[in-house]
N, C-alpha and C positions, 0 to 999 in steps of 0.2 A: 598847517595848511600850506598849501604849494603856495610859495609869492605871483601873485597877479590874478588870483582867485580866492571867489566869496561864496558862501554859503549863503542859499534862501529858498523860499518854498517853491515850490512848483508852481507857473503857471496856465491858462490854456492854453496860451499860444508857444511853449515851451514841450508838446502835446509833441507837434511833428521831429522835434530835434530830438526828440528821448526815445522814439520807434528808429530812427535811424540808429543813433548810437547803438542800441539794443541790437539792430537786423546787422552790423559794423560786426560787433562784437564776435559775431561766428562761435557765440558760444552759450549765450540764451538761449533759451526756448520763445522766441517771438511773438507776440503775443499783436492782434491785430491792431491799426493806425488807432482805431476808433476806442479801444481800452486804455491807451496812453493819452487819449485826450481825455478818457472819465476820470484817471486817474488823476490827473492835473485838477480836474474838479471837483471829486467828491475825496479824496485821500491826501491834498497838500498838507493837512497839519500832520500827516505821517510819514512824511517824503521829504525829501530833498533833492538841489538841485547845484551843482557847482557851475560856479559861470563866471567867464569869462570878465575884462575891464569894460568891453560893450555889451555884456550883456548875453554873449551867447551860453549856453548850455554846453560842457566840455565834459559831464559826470549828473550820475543818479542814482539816488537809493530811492524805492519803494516801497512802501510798507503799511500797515495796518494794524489795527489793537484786536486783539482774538475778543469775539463777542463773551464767549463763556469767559473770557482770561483777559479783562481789559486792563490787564496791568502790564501784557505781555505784548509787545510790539515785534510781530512776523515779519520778518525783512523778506520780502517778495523777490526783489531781482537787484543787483547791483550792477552798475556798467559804468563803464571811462571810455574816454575817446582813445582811440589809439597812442593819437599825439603826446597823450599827457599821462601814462601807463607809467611805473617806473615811479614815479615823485610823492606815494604815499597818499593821493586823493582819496582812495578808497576808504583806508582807516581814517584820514580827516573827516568823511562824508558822516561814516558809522557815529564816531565820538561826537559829531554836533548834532546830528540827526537823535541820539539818546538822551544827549544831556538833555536840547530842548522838547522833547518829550518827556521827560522825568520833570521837568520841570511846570510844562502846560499840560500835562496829561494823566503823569500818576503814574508815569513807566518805570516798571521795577529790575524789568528783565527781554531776553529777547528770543526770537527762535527765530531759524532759517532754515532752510535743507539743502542741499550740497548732491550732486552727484560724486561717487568717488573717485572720476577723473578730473575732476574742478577742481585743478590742484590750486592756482590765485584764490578760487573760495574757501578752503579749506584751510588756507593758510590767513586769510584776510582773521575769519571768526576763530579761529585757536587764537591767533594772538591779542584778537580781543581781547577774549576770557583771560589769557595771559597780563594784558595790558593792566586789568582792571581786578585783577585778583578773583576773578570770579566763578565756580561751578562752572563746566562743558560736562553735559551728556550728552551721547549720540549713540540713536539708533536708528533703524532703518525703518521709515515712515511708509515709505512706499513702492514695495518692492517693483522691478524693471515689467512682471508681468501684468498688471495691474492697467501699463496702458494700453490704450490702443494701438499705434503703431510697436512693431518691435524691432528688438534689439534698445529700445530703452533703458538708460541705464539706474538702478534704484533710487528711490531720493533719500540721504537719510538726516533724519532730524536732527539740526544741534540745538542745544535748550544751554540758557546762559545765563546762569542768574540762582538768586539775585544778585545786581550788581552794588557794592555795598555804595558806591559814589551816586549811584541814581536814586537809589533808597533814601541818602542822606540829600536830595537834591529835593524829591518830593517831600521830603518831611520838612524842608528848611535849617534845616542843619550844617549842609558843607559849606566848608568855608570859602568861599569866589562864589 
């Protein structure tokens, strides 16, 4: 974890600083003010939030437990603040955001989707899988024509898992 930042869940009023970072980022898909404040309220035990010694919001992961697959937590959107790019927050966010979901939730595994010019994502979730010994597939979830606007570019799914540290984290077995 980068020194002078902590990891913790999302709150409401942590709502407007996550649509900024996100609209910052020039590399999301934006998603409107009022979805980042629901997300703050019905999704914090699936999210995360890095922040600042006062408290601000500098980083965020999103995510969710697939209904049919609620072992499997879908990483939505990840974003850093500019400032703090560079220092590994991203993969910090990832490893606390699983562990404590493996451990409050049952999380075994993970999925995202990546366009293939998302090179920071691409590189973020392989080395995951890398980090943690764990399964990468990927294929392509949702090809570019699919959306509405074009020139879209495909999304394609990574699936991660299981990861044998989250497995051993719900089962009670790792040791820390």
């Amino acid at each position: 974890m980068p020194e002078g930042l902590k990891l913790d869940s999302p709150r409401l009023e942590d709502g407007a600083a996550m649509w900024r970072i996100a609209r910052d980022s020039r590399t999301l898909d934006l998603n409107s003010s009022y979805s980042y404040l629901l997300w703050c309220r019905d999704f914090a035990d699936t999210s995360v939030v890095a922040r600042t010694a006062d408290g601000s919001p500098v980083g965020f992961i999103t995510g969710y437990l697939r209904p049919r697959h609620p072992r499997t937590l879908l990483i939505w959107q990840v974003a850093v603040d500019e400032a703090q790019r560079g220092r590994g927050l991203a993969a910090a966010m990832l490893d606390g955001l699983t562990t404590r979901t493996a451990r409050e939730l049952g999380v075994e595994g993970i999925e995202t989707t990546v366009t293939p010019d998302n090179t920071p994502s691409n590189r973020l979730f392989t080395s995951y899988a890398e980090r943690h010994a764990a399964a990468l597939e990927r294929e392509v979830l949702f090809d570019g024509g699919v959306f509405p606007e074009s020139g879209h570019e495909p999304e394609v799914l990574y699936r991660i898992g299981p990861v044998a540290s989250l497995v051993d984290l719900r089962a009670g077995t790792a040791g820390y």
